[in-house]
VOGU-996497 format. One record per residue (C-alpha): x, y, z; residue in one letter. Coordinates in Angstrom, 2 decimals. Example, Ala and Ser with C-alpha at 12.3 -4.5 7.8 and 13.67 -1.06 7.14 Angstrom:
residues 2
<rec xx="12.30" yy="-4.50" zz="7.80" type="a"/>
<rec xx="13.67" yy="-1.06" zz="7.14" type="s"/>
//
This chain:
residues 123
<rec xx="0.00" yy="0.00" zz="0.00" type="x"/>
<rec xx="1.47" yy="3.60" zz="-1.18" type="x"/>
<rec xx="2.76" yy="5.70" zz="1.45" type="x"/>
<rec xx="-0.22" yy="8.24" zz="0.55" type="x"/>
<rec xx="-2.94" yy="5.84" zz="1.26" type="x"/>
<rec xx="-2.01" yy="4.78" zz="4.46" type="x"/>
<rec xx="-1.77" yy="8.35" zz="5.20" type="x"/>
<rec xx="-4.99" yy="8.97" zz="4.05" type="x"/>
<rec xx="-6.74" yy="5.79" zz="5.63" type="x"/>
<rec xx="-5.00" yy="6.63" zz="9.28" type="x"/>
<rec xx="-5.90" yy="10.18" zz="9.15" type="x"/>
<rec xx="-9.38" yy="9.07" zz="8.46" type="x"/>
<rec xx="-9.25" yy="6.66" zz="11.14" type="x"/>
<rec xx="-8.45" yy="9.33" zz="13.47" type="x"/>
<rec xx="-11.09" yy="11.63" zz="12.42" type="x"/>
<rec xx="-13.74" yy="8.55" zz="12.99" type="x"/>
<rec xx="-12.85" yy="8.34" zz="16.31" type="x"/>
<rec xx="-12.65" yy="11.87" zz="16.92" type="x"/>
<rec xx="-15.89" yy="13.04" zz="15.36" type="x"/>
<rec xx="-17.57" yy="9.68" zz="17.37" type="x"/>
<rec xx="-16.05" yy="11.35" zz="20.26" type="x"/>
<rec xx="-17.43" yy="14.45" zz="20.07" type="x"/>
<rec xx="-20.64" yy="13.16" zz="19.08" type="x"/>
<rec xx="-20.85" yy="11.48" zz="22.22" type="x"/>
<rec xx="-19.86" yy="14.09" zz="24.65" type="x"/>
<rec xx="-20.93" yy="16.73" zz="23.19" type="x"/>
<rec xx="-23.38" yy="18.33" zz="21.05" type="x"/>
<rec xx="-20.70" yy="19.87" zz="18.57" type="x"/>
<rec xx="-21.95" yy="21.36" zz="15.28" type="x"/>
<rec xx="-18.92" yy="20.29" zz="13.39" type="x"/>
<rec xx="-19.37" yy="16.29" zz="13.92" type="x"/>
<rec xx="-21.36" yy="15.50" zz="10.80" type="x"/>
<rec xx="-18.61" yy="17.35" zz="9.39" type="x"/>
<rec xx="-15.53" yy="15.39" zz="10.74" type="x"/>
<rec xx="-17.79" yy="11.97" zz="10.47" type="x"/>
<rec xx="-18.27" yy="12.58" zz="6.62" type="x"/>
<rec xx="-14.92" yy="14.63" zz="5.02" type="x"/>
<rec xx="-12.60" yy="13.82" zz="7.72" type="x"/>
<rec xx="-13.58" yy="9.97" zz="8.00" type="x"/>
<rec xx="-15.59" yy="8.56" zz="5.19" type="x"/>
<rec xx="-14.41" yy="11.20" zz="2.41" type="x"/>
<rec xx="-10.59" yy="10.40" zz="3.29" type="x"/>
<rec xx="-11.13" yy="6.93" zz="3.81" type="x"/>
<rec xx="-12.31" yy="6.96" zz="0.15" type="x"/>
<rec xx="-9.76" yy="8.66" zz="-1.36" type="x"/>
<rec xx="-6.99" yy="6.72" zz="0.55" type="x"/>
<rec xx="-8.76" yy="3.39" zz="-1.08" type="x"/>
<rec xx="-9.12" yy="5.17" zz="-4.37" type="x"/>
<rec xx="-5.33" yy="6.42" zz="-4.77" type="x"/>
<rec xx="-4.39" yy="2.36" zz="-3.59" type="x"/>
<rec xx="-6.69" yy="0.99" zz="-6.32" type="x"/>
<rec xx="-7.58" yy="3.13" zz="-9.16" type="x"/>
<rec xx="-5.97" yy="2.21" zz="-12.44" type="x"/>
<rec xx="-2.43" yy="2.54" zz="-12.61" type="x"/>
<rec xx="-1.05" yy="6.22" zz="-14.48" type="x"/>
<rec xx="1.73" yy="4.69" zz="-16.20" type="x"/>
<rec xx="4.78" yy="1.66" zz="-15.55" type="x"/>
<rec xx="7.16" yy="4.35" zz="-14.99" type="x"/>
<rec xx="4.94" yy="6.38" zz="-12.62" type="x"/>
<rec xx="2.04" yy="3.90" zz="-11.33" type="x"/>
<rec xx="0.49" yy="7.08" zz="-9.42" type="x"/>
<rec xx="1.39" yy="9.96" zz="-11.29" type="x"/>
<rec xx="1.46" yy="13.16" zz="-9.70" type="x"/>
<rec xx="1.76" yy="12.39" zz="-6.09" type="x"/>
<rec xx="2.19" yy="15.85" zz="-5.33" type="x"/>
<rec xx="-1.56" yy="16.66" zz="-5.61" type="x"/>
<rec xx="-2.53" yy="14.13" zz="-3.73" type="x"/>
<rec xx="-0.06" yy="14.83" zz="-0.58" type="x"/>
<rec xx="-1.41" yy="19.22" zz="-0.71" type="x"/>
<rec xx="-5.20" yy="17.53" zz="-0.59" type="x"/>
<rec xx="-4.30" yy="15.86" zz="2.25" type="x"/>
<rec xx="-2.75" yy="19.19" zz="3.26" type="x"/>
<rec xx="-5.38" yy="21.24" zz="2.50" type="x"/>
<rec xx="-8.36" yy="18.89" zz="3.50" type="x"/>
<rec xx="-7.01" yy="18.57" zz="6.70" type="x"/>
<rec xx="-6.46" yy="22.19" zz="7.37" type="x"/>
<rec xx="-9.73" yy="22.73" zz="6.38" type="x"/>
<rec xx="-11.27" yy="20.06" zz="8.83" type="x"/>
<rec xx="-9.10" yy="21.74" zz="11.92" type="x"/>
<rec xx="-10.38" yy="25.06" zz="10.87" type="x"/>
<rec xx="-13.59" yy="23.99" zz="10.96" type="x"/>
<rec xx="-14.34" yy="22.70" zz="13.90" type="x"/>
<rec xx="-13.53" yy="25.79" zz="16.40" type="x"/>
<rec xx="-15.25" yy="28.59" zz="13.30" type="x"/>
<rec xx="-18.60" yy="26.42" zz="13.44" type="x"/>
<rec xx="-20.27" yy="27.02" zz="16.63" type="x"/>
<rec xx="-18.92" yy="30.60" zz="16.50" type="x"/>
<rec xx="-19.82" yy="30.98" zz="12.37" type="x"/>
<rec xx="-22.16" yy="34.05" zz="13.81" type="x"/>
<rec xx="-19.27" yy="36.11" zz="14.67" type="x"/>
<rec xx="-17.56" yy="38.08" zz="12.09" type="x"/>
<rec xx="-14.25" yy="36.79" zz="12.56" type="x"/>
<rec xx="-15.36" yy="33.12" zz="13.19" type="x"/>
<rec xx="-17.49" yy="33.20" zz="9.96" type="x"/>
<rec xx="-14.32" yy="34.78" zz="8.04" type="x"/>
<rec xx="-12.36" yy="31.37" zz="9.08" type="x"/>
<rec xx="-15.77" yy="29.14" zz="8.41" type="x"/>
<rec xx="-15.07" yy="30.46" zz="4.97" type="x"/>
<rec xx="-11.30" yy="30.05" zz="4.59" type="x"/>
<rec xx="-12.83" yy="26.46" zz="5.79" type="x"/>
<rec xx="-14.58" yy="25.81" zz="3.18" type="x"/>
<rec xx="-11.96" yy="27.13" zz="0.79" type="x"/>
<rec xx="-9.40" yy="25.02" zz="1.78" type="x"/>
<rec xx="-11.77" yy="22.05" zz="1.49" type="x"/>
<rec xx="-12.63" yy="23.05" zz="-2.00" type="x"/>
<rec xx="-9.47" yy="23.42" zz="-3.13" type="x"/>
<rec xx="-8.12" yy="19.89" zz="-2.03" type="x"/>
<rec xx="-11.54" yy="18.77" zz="-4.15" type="x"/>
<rec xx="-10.15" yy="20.46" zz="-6.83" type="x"/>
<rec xx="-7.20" yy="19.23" zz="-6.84" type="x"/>
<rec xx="-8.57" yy="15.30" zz="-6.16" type="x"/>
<rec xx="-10.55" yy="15.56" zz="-9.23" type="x"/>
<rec xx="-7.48" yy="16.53" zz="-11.22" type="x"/>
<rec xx="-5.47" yy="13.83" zz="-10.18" type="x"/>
<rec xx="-7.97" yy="11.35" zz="-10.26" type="x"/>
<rec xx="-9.21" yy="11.74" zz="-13.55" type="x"/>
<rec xx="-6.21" yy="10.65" zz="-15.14" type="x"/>
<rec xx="-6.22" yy="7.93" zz="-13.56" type="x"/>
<rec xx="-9.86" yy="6.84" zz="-14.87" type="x"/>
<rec xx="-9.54" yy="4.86" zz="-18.27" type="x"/>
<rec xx="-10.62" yy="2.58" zz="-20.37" type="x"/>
<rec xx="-7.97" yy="-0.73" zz="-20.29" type="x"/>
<rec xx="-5.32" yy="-1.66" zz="-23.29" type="x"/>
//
């Protein structure tokens, strides 16, 4: 298993057990949040860098480099997140809610690039 996935798949294991965690002690707007990007969406993508169809023999996953600033970015999204959400109804809260959802976006962004080069037909 690439280095990447693993990366990916712990991460997301840690965000399962953190977003259960705050589910259970508290009422925390930001759980769905961690429980669906944080676990399940990075869990996914972990799995989907490992298996996906292979860029070339010389370079089975291509640009690796995308991948690793999702990670990045995803990541610094989801710990931006959680302290902006209950607060989103203060200026400066909402501000970082936004840079949030930006950050998120952007490691989409780059996902879909990366990944759909790796989506083809076979030889």
């Amino acid at each position: 298993m690439p280095l990447l996935s693993r990366l990916y798949i712990k991460t997301a294991l840690v965000h399962l057990f953190a977003g259960l965690a705050m589910g259970a002690f508290s009422s925390h707007p930001a759980v769905f949040h961690v429980l669906t990007v944080g676990w399940l969406t990075q869990l996914i993508f972990g799995v989907a860098y490992w298996l996906f169809p292979r860029h070339s023999k010389e370079a089975p996953y291509g640009n690796f480099r995308l991948v690793g600033a999702a990670w990045g970015l995803l990541n610094a999204g989801l710990l931006l997140r959680i302290p902006a959400e209950p607060r989103a109804h203060v200026e400066a809260w909402g501000s970082l809610l936004l840079a949030s959802s930006a950050l998120q976006g952007t490691a989409a962004l780059l996902l879909v690039v990366y990944f759909w080069t790796r989506v083809k037909t076979r030889k």
